[in-house]
C-alpha positions as semicolon CSV with decimal commas, in nm:
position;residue;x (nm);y (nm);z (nm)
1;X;11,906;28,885;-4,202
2;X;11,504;28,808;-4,110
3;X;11,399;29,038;-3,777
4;X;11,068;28,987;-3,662
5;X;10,904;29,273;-3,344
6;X;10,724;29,168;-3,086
7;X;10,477;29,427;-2,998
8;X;10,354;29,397;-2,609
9;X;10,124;29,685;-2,450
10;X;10,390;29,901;-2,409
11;X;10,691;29,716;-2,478
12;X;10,878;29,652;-2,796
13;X;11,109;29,353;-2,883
14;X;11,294;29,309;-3,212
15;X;11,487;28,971;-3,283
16;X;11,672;28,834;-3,561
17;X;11,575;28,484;-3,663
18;X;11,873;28,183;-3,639
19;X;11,844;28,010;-4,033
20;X;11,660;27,702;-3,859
21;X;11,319;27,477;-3,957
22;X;11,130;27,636;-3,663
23;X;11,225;27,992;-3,774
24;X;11,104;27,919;-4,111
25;X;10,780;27,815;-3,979
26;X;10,653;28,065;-3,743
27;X;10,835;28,333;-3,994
28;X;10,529;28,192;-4,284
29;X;10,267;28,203;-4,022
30;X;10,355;28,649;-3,950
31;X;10,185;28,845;-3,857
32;X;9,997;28,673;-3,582
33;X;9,822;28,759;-3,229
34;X;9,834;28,547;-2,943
35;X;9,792;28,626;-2,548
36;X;10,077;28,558;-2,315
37;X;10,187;28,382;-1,996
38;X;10,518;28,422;-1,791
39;X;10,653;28,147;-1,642
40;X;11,039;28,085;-1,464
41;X;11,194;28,404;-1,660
42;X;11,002;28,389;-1,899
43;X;10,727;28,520;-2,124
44;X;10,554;28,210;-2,296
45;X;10,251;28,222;-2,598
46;X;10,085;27,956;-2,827
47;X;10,168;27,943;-3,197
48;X;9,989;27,781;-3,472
49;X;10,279;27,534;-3,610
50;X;10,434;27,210;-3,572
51;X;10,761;27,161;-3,528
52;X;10,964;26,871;-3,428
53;X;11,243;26,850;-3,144
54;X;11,602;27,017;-3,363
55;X;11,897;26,832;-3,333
56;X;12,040;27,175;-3,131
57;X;11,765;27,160;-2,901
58;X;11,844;27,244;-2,528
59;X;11,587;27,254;-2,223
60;X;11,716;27,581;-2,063
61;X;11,732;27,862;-2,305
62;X;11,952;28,173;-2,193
63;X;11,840;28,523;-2,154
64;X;11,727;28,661;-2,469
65;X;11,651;28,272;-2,678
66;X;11,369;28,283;-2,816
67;X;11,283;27,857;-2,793
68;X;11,008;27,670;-2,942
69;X;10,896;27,395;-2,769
70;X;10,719;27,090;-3,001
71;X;10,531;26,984;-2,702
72;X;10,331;27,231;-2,602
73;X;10,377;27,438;-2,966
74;X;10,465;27,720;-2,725
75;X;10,703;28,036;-2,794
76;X;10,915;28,158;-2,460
77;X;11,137;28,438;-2,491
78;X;11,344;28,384;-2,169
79;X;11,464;28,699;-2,005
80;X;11,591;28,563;-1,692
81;X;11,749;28,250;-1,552
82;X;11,495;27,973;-1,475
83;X;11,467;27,830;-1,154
84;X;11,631;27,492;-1,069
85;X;11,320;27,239;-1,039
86;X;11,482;26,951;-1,114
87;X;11,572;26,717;-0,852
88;X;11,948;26,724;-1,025
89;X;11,943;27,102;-1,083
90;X;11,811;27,101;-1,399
91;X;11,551;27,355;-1,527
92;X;11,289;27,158;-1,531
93;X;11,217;27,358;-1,938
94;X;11,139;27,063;-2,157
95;X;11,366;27,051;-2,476
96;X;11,281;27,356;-2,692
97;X;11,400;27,451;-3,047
98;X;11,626;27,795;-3,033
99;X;11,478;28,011;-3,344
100;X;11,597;28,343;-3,257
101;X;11,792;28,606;-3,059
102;X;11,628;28,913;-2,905
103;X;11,802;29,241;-2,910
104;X;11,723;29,544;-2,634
105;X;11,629;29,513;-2,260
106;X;11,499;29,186;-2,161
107;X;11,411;29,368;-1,799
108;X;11,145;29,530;-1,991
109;X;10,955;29,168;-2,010
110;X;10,934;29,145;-1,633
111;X;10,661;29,385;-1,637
112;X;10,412;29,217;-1,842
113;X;10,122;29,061;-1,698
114;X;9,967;28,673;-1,786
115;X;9,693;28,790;-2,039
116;X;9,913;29,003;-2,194
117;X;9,833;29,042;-2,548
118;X;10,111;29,033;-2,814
119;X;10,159;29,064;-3,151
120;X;10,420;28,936;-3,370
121;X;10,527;29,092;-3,714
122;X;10,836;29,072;-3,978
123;X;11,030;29,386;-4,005
């Protein structure tokens, strides 16, 4: 089972990796920096590989998905519910690649600020 930890100023996250093309990717890239958003429950940073749109793809990841999305070669790690935006409901999330599961409190993510630095290592 591949974990990878997501070190935050001040906040841990671990998270084992679903067997998928994404994780392989960003798991050969590790370790690697990068400085945060949040956005609509979640905490969103760039990474350094191209993916394309999975077949199991879905445009509103639950708490605790970890999704790539191919557009924007983004990672979020959603800790809440996003907000409806969508004139039917939907999320308004474009379709992102589910690549891993995070394990411990999500609340902890609320407190991080945009310009957050994180860094992201195999363990």
């Amino acid at each position: 089972m591949r974990q990878v930890r997501f070190t935050f100023e001040g906040v841990t996250l671990d998270a084992t990796l679903r067997d998928t093309p994404t994780a392989d990717a960003i798991d050969a890239i590790l370790p690697m920096e990068a400085t945060i958003a949040t956005s609509d429950g979640a905490v969103l940073f760039p990474v350094p590989v191209s993916v394309g749109l999975e077949a199991e793809a879905r445009d509103a990841p639950r708490p605790g998905e970890i999704a790539y999305r191919p557009e924007a070669r983004m990672v979020a790690i959603a800790f809440g519910p996003p907000n409806a935006s969508g004139e039917d409901g939907s999320s308004g999330f474009e379709p992102a690649n589910l690549w891993a599961d995070a394990a411990g409190d999500l609340a902890q993510l609320e407190k991080l600020a945009p310009g957050t630095r994180v860094l992201i290592t195999c363990i």
